[in-house]
C-alpha positions in Angstrom: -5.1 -92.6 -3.8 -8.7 -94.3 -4.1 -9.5 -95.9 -7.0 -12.4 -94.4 -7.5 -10.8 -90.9 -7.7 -10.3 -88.8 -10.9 -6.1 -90.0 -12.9 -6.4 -86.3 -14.2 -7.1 -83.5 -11.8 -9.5 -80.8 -12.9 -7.2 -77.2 -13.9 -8.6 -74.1 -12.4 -7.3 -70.6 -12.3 -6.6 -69.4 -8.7 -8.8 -66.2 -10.3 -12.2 -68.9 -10.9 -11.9 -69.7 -7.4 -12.7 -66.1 -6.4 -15.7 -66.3 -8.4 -16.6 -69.8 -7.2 -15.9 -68.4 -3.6 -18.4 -65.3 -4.5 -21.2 -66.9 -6.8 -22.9 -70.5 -6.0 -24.1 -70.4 -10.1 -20.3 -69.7 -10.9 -19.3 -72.3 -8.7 -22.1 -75.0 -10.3 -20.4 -73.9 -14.2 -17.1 -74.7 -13.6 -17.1 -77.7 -11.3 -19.9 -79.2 -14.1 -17.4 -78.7 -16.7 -14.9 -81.7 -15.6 -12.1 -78.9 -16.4 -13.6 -78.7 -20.1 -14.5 -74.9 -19.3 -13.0 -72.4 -21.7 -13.6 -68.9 -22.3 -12.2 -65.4 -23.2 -11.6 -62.9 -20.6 -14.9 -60.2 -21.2 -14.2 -56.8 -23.1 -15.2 -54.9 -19.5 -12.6 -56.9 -17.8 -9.9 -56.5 -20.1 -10.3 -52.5 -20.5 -9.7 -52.2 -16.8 -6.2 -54.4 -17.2 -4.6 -50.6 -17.8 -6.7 -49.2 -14.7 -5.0 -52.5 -12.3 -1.6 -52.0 -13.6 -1.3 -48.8 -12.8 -3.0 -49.2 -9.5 -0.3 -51.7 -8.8 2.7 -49.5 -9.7 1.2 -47.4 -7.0 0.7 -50.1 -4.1 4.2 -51.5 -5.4 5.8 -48.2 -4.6 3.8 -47.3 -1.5 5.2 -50.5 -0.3 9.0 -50.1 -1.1 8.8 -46.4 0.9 7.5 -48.3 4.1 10.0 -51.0 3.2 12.8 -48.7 3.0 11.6 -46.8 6.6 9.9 -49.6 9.1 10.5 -52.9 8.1 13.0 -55.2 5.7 11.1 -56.3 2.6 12.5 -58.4 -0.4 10.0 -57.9 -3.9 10.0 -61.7 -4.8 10.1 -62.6 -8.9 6.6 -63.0 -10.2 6.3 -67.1 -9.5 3.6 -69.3 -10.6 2.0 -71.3 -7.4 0.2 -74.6 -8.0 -1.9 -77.0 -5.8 -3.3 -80.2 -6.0 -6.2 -80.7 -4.1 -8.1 -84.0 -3.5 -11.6 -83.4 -2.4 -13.7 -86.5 -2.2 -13.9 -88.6 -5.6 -12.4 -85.6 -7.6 -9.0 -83.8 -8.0 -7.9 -80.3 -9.2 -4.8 -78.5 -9.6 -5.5 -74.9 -9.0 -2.3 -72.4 -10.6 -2.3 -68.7 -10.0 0.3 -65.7 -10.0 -0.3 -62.8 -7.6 0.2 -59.4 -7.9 3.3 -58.6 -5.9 5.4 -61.1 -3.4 7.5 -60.0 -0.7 9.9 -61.5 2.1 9.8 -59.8 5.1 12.5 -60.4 7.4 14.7 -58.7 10.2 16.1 -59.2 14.0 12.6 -59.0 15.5 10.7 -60.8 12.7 10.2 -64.0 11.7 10.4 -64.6 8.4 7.2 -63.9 6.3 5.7 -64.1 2.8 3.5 -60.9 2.0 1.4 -61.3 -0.7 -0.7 -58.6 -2.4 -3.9 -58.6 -4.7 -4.4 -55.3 -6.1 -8.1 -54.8 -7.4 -10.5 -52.4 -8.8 -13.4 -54.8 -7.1 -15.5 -52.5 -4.6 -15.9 -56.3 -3.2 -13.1 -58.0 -1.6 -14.8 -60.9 0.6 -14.8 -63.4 -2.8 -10.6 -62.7 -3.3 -10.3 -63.5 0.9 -12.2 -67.4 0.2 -10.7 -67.6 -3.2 -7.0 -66.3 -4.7 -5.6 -65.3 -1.5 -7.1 -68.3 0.6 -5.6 -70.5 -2.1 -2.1 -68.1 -2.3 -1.7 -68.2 1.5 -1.8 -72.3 1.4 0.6 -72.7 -1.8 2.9 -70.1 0.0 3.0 -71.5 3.1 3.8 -75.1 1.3 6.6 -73.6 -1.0 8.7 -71.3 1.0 7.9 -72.8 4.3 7.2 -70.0 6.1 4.7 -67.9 7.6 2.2 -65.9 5.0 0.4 -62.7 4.8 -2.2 -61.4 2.7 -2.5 -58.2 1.7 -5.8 -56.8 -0.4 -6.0 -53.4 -2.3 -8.9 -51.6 -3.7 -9.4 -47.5 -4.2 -10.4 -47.2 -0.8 -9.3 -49.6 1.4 -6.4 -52.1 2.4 -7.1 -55.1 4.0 -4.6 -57.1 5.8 -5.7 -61.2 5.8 -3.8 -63.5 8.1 -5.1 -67.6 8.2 -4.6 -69.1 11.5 -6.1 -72.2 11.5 -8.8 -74.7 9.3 -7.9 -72.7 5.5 -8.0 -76.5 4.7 -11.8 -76.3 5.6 -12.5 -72.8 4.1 -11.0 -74.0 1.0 -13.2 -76.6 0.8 -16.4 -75.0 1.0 -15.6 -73.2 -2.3 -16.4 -76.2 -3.5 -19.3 -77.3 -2.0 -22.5 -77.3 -4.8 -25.6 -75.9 -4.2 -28.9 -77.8 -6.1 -29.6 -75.6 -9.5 -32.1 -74.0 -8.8 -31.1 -72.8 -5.1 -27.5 -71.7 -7.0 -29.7 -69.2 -9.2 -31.6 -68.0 -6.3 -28.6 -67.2 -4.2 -27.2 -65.3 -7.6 -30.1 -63.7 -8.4 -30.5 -62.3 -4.8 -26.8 -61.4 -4.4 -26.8 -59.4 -8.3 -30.0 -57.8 -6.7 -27.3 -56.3 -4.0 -24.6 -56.0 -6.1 -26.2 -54.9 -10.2 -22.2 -54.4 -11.0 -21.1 -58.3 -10.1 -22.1 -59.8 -12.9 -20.3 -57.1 -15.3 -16.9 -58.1 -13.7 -17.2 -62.2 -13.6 -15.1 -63.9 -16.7 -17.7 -66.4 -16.5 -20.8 -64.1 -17.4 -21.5 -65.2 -21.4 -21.6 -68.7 -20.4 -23.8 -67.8 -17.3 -27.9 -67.2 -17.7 -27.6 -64.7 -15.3 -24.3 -62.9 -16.2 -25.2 -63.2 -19.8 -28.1 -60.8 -19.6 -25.5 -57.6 -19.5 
């Protein structure tokens, strides 16, 4: 290790690297707060917690009938997955718990690792570059074997497979943008998307997010 790197790693949430992945402002808060950043989860993302746990009893037992029909699948316990990554000068250990785990196995099937993100986000681009980017490497480094992503919304499923460089995607979510280029890029992606700011944990600590 350099001697000019960081002894104690930044901690983020696998969740904050979504909405680094999604907003350059979000992504200039937390890597400016040396890992001091603390906050409370917003009142209009906690009443939806009911709305995502019951939307994942249903992907969880969608799942089990295809399980049980086409293919062998194992639901994994609920496992926290860390990773230390060393960018440059700095160092973070990133932790996060998705939704639902599951081995897939069988004669003509390699083992894999299926994970699933179940959200109520019209959006799922951020979750791609942030938790399941970041899911798909600790996976891969735990269990050893291939690794699946699977998104959910109320329209649409997404199926996410990393072939090559998620080293180099990762990265770029935490690549900084100058200040006032950061709020430009917000401003003009909350022009597109009014609701984004109204889902970010970030947004009462934000000058942007803190105007709703």
């Amino acid at each position: 290790m350099s001697s000019s790197r960081s002894s104690s790693p930044m901690h983020l949430s696998a969740t904050t690297l979504s909405w680094m992945a999604k907003c350059y402002l979000a992504r200039n808060i937390v890597l400016s707060s040396a890992g001091s950043l603390s906050y409370t989860t917003p009142h209009t993302v906690e009443k939806m917690k009911s709305d995502h746990d019951e939307l994942v009893k249903i992907v969880r037992n969608a799942l089990i009938e295809i399980f049980s029909k086409h293919v062998k699948g194992l639901e994994l316990e609920k496992m926290k997955l860390c990773l230390t990554l060393m960018l440059k000068d700095s160092s973070y250990m990133v932790c996060g718990v998705p939704d639902l785990a599951y081995l897939l196995y069988g004669v003509e099937l390699d083992d894999l690792i299926l994970l699933v993100e179940v959200t109520l986000s019209p959006s799922i681009r951020h979750l791609v570059y942030g938790e399941m980017l970041f899911y798909s490497i600790a996976a891969h480094a735990y269990y050893g074997c291939k690794v699946a992503g699977l998104i959910v919304n109320l329209s649409h499923v997404y199926l996410i497979l990393f072939r090559e460089n998620t080293a180099k995607l990762l990265r770029k979510t935490f690549s900084r943008k100058e200040y006032e280029k950061a709020v430009e890029l917000s401003e003009s992606m909350r022009a597109k998307h009014p609701w984004i700011c109204s889902l970010c944990d970030l947004k009462h600590i934000c000058p942007l997010g803190s105007e709703f």
